[in-house]
C-alpha positions in Angstrom: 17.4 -27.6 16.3 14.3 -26.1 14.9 12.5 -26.5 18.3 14.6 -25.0 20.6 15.2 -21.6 18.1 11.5 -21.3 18.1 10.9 -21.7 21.8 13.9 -19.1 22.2 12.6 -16.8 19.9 8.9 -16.9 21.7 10.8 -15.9 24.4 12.5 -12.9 22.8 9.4 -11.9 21.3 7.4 -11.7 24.7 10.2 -10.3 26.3 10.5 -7.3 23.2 6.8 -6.9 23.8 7.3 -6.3 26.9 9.8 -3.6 27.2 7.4 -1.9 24.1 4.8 -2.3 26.3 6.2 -0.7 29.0 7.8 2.5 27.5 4.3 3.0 26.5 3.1 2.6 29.6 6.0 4.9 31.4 4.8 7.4 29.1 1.7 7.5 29.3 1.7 7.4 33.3 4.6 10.1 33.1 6.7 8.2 35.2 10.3 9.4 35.1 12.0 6.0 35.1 13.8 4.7 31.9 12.7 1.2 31.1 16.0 -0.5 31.1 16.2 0.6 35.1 12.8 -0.7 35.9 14.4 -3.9 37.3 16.4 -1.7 39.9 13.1 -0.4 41.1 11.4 -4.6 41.5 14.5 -6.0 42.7 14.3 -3.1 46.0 10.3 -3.2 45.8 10.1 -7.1 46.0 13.5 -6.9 49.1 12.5 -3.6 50.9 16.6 -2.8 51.2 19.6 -4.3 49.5 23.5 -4.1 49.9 24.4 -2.4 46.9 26.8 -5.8 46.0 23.7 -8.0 46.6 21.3 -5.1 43.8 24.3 -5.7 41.3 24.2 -9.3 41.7 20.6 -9.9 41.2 20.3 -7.0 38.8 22.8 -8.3 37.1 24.9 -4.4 36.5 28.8 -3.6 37.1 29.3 -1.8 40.3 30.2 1.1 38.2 27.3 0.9 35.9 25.0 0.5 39.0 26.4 3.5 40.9 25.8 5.6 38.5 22.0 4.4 37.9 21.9 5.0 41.5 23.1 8.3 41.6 20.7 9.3 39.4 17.3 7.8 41.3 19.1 9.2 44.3 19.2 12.6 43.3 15.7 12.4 42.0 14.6 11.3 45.6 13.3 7.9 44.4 16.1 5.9 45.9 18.2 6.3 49.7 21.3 5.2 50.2 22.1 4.1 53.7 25.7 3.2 55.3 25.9 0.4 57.9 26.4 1.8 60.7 29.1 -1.1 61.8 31.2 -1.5 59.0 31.0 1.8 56.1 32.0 -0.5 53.7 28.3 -1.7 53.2 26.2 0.4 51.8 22.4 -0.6 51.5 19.6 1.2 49.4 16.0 1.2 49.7 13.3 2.8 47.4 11.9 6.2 49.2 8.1 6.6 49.3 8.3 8.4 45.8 10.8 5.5 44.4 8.1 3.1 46.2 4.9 4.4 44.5 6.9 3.7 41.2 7.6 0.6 41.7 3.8 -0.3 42.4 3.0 1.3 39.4 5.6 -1.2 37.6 4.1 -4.1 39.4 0.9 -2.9 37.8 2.2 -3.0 34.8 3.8 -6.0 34.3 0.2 -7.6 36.0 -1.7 -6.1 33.3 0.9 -7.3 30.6 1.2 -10.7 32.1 -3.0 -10.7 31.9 -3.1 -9.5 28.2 -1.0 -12.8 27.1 -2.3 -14.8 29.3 -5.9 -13.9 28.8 -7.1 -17.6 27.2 -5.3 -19.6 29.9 -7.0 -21.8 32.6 -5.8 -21.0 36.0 -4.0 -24.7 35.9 -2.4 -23.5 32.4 -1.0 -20.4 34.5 -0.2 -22.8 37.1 1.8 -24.9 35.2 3.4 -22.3 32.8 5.1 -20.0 36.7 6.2 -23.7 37.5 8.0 -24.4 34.3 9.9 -20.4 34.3 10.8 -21.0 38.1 12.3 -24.5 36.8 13.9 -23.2 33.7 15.2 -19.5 35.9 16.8 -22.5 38.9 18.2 -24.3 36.2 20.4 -21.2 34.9 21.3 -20.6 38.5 22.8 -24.1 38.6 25.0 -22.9 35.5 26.3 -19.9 37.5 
């Protein structure tokens, strides 16, 4: 169907501007994040702390590819890792203060992005448009 490619493909194009967008961006602000871990850094900013099962859920990363992302932010300071103090088995991170002020600056970003192709809009328009995404994102969790 002609109409669902080209709705798909508006999607990919956004989503490519995007991420060009925001390497710029990481760049320019010499923030020492790669932009393919930029979600680690929203999912913690928008949960405070996460079980590292629950990060690769939502993140959507192996265990394996995850621990080593962490591992990296951890060393760096941005990211803690903190064992429950019941059961060792669970391990929870949380962004540090430095891993924090990153993420704000991502939050930042995407705002300004989201702004730019937004810009002729009405506020119902923008409205109507977080409405349809939260409908479409809960209909792909129904599919999980």
């Amino acid at each position: 169907m002609v109409l669902a490619s080209s709705i798909i493909g508006m999607i990919y194009h956004i989503s490519n501007s995007y991420a060009d967008y925001l390497k710029v961006e990481l760049k320019k602000r010499e923030i020492p994040i790669e932009g393919k871990h930029v979600g680690l850094f929203m999912v913690l900013f928008t949960n405070n702390s996460l079980e590292f099962k629950e990060i690769a859920h939502r993140w959507r990363k192996s265990k394996s590819t995850l621990c080593d992302i962490l591992h990296k932010y951890s060393e760096q300071g941005l990211v803690e890792k903190i064992s429950c103090t019941l059961d060792k088995r669970h391990l929870y991170i949380k962004l540090t203060e430095e891993g924090l002020k990153y993420a704000r600056d991502f939050d930042e970003i995407a705002s300004e992005f989201l702004q730019k192709i937004t810009s002729g809009l009405s506020k119902d328009q923008k409205r109507e448009l977080k409405m349809i995404l939260m409908d479409m994102k809960g209909n792909l969790k129904k599919d999980s």
